[in-house]
Structure formats: C-alpha cells, structure tokens
Residue frames relative to the residue before (quaternion, step in Angstrom):
aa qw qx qy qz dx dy dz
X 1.0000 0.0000 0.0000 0.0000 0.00 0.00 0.00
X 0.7178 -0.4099 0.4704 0.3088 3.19 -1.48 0.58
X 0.2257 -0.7233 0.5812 0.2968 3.14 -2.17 -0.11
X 0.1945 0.8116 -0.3780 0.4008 3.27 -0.80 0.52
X 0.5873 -0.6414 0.3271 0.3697 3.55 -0.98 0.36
X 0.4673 0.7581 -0.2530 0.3781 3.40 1.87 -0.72
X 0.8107 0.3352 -0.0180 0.4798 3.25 0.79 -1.82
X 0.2944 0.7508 -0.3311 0.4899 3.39 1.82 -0.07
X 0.8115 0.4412 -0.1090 0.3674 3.11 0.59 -2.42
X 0.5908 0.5433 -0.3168 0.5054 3.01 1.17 -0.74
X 0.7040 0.5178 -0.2998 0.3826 3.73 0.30 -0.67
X 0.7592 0.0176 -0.0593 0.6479 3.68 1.21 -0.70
X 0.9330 -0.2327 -0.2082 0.1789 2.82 -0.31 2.12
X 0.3243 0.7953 -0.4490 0.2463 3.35 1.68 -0.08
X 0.8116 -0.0689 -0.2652 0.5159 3.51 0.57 0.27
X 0.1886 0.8154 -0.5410 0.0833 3.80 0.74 0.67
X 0.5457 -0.5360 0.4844 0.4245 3.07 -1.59 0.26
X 0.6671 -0.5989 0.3710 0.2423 3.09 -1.44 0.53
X 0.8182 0.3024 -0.2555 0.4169 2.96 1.07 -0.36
X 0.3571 0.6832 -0.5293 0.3545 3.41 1.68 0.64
X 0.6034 -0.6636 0.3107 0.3145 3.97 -1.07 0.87
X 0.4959 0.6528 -0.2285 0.5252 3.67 1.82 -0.49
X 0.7548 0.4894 -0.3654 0.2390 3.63 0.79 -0.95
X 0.1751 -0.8229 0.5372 0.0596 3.02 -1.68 0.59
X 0.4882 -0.7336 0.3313 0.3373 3.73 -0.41 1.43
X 0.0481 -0.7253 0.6865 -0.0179 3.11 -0.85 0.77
X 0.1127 -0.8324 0.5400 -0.0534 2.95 -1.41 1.91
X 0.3541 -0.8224 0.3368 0.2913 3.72 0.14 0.82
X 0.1939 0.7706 -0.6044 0.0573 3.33 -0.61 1.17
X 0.8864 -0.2521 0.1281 0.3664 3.51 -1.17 0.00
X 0.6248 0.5341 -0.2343 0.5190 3.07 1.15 -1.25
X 0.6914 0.4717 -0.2978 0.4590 3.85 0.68 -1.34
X 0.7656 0.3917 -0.3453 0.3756 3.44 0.61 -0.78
X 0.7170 0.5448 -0.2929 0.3213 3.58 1.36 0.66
X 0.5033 0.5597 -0.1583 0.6390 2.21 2.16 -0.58
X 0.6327 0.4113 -0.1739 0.6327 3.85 1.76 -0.25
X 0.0924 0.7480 -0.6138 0.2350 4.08 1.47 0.52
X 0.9347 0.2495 0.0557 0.2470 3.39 0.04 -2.02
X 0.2188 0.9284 -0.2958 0.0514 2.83 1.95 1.24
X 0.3102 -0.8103 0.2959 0.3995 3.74 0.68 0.46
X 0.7972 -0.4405 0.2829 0.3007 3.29 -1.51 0.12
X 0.7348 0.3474 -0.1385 0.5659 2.79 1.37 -1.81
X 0.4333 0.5365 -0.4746 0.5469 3.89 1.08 1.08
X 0.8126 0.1404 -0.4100 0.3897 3.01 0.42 -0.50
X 0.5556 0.5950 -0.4750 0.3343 3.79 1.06 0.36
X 0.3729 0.5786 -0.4420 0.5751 3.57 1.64 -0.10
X 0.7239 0.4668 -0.3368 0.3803 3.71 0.02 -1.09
X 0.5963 0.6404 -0.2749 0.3985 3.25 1.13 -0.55
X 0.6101 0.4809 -0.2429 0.5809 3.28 0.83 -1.82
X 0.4866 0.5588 -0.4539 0.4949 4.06 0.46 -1.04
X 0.8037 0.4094 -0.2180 0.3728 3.44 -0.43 -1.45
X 0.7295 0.3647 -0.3100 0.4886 3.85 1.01 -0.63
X 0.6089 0.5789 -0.3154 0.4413 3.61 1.31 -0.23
X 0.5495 0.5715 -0.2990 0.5311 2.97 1.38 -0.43
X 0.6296 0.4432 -0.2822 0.5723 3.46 0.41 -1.15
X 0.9057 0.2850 -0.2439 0.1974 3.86 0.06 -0.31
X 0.5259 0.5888 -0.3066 0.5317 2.59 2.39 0.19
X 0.6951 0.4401 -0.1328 0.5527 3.77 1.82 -0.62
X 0.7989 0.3955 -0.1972 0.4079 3.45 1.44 0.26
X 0.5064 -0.7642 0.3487 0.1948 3.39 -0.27 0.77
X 0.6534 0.3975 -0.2755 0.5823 3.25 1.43 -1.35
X 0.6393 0.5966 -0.3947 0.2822 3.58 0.84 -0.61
X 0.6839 0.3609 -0.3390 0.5358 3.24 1.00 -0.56
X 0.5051 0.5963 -0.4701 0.4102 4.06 0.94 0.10
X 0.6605 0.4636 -0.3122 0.5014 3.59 0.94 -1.18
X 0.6202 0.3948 -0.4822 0.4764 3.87 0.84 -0.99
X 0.7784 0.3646 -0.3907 0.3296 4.05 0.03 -0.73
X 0.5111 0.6733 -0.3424 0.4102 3.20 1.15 0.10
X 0.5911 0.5730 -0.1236 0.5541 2.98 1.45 -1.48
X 0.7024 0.3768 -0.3216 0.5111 4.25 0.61 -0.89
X 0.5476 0.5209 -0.4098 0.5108 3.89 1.22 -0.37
X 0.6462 0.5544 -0.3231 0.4132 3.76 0.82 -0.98
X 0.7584 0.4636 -0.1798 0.4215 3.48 1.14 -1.23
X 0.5910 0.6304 -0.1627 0.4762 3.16 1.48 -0.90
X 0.7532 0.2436 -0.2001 0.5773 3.63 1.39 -0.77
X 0.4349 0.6387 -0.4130 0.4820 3.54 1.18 0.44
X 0.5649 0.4580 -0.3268 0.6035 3.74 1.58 -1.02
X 0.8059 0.3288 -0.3663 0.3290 3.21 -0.08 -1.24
X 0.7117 0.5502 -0.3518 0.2590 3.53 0.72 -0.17
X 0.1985 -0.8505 0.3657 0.3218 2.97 1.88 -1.04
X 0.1290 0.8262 -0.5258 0.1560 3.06 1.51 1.05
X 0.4985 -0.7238 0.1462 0.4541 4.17 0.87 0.57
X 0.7650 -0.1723 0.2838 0.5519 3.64 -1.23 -1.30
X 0.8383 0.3160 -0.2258 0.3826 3.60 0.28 -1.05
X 0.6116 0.3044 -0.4501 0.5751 3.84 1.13 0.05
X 0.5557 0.5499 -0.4575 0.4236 3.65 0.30 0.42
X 0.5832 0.2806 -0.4076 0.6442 3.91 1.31 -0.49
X 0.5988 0.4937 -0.5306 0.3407 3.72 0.23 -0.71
X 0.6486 0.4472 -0.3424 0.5119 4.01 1.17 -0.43
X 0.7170 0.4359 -0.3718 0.3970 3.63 0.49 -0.31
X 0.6548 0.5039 -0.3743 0.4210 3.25 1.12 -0.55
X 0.4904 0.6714 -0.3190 0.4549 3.73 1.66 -0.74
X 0.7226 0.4800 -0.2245 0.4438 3.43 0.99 -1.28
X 0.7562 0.2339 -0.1641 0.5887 3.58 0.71 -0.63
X 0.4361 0.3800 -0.6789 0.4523 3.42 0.33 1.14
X 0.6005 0.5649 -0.3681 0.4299 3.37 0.64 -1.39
X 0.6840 0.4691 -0.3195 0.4583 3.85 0.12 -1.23
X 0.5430 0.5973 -0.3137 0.5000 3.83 0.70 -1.12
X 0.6918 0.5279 -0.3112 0.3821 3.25 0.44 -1.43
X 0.8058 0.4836 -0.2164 0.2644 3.29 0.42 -1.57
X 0.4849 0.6092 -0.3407 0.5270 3.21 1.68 -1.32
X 0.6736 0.5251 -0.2876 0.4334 3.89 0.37 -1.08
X 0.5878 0.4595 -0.3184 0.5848 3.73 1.04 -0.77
X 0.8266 0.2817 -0.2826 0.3968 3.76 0.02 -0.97
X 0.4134 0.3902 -0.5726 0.5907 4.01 1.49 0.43
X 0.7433 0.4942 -0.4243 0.1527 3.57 -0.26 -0.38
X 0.4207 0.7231 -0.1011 0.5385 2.90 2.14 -1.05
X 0.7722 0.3269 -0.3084 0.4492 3.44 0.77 -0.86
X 0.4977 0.7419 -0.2607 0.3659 3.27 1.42 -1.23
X 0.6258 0.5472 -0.2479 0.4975 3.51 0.99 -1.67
X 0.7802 0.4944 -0.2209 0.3130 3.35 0.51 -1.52
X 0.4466 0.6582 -0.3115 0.5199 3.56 1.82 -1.22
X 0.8805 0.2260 -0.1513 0.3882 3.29 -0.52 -1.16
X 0.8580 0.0777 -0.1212 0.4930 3.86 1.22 -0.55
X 0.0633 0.9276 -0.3597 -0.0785 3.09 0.13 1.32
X 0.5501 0.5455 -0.4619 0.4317 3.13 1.40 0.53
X 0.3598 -0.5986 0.4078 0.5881 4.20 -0.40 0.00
X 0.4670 -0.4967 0.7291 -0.0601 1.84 -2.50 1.24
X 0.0573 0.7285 -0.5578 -0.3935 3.67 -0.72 -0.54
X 0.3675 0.5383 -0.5590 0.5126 4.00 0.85 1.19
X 0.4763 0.4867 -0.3536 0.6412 4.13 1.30 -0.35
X 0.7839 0.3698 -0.3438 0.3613 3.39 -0.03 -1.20
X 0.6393 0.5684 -0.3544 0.3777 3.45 0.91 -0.74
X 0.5265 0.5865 -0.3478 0.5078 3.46 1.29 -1.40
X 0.6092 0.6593 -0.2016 0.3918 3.31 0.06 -1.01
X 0.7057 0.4319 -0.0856 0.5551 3.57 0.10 -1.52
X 0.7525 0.3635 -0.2378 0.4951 3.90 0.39 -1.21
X 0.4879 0.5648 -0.3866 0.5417 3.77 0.99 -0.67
X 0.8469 0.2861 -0.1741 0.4130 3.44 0.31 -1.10
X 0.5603 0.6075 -0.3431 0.4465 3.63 1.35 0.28
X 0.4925 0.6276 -0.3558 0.4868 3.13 1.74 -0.99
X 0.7012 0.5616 -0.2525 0.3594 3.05 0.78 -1.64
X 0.5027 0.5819 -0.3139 0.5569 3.87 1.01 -1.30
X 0.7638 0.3832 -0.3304 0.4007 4.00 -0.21 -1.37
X 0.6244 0.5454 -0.3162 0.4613 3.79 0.72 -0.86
X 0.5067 0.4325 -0.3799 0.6417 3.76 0.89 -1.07
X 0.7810 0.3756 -0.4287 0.2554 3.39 -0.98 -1.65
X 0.7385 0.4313 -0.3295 0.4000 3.87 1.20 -1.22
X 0.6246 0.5017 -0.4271 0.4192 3.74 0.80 0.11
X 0.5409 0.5367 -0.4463 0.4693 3.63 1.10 -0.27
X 0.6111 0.4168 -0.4292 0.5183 3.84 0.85 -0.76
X 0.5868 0.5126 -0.4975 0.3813 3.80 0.32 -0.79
X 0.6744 0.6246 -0.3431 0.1934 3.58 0.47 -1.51
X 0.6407 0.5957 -0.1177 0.4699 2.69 1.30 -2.03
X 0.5719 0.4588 -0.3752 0.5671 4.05 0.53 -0.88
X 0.7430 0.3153 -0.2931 0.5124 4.06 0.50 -0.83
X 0.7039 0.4669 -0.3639 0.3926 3.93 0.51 -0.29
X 0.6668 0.5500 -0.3150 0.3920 3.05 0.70 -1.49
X 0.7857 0.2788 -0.3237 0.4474 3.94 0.32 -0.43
X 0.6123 0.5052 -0.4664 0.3903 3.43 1.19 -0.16
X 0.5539 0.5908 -0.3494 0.4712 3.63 1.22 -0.38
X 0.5872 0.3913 -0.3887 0.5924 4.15 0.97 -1.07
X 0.7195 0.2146 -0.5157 0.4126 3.80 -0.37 -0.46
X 0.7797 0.3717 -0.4907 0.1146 3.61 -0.07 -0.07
X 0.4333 0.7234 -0.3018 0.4449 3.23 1.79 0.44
C-alpha cells in the first residue's frame, strides 16, 4: 500500500470489524470520498477479507457453515464424486457463506440505526436470516443429488 492518509486508513480500521479494539467508524461523506478517489483494489480486497473475518470471528453460524463446508469438501475428495458435482459444491458453499456475511451486515445495519426493538428491525432481521435458511436448505438438496449416487456406487 501506498503512503498517505488513504493507506494509513486502511491499515487502522477503515473497514474493521467492529469489534476489533483498533477500529474506527468510518462515515462516508464528501470529503472522504475525495480524499478516498484513489482507493486501491488491493484495499478494497483487504476490506473484504476484514468483512469475512469479522463474520467468522462474531458468528457462530458462520463458523458452522465454514466446518460444514471442509466436511462437504473433504467427502467430495474422498468420494471422487468428479469436476462438475464438485463446482455444483463450491458454488453451494459460497452462496451459503455470501449469504451469511450479508445476514450479519444486515444485522448490524438494523442494530446501527435501531437500537431499541423495532418490529420493522425484527422483520429485517428474520428475512436476512431466511435468505440465509433458503440458501442452506438449497445446498442440502444439491448435496444429496451429488452424495446420494456417489454413496450407491460405492456400496
């Protein structure tokens, strides 16, 4: 990274998790988004990785779907279930994962702006986490269509 106030921001906290002890809120306003023109690429893929570390250091289901997800990959090898039910599993896994990160930005959002209860939060909230449910529920059918015959031929 650069020097400068830009690559600075980026280094202590411009997109930390919230609950890391360094972060600092950052609110976009006119001034930042000029003073942020020349935000680089590999910033905003750091900001990313930030944003998935978060989710997996502050979530519970997140780190279920990821161990879920190394059991999925792990019995795809040993089965040799091939090339094309293996992407049909990666793509299953990182919708699901996608899904969740999206649930726990929404989660915060809700909480940011309403932190007492709402039941327009509660809804936000609930549907974030349904999205999340439908994506799981569709990757368990995917699995099964990719397990279930790799398991009968090996019987």
């Amino acid at each position: 990274m650069g020097s400068g106030p830009r690559s600075q921001d980026a280094d202590e906290g411009f997109c930390a998790c919230e609950d890391a002890p360094s972060a600092k809120p950052f609110v976009r306003n006119e001034r930042s988004k000029r003073d942020h023109q020349g935000f680089s690429l590999a910033q905003a893929f750091l900001c990313a990785a930030k944003g998935v570390g978060c989710a997996l250091a502050s979530q519970r289901n997140f780190r279920i779907h990821l161990a879920v997800a190394v059991l999925v990959v792990v019995a795809g090898l040993v089965l040799q279930v091939g090339a094309t039910s293996m992407a049909v599993l990666a793509v299953c896994i990182a919708l699901v994962m996608a899904a969740e990160c999206m649930n726990t930005a929404v989660e915060a959002v809700v909480d940011l702006v309403s932190p007492g209860y709402h039941e327009l939060a509660r809804r936000a909230k609930d549907c974030a986490a349904g999205a999340v449910l439908l994506c799981a529920a569709g990757s368990v059918a995917a699995g099964l269509l990719v397990f279930v015959p790799a398991l009968l031929a090996c019987l």
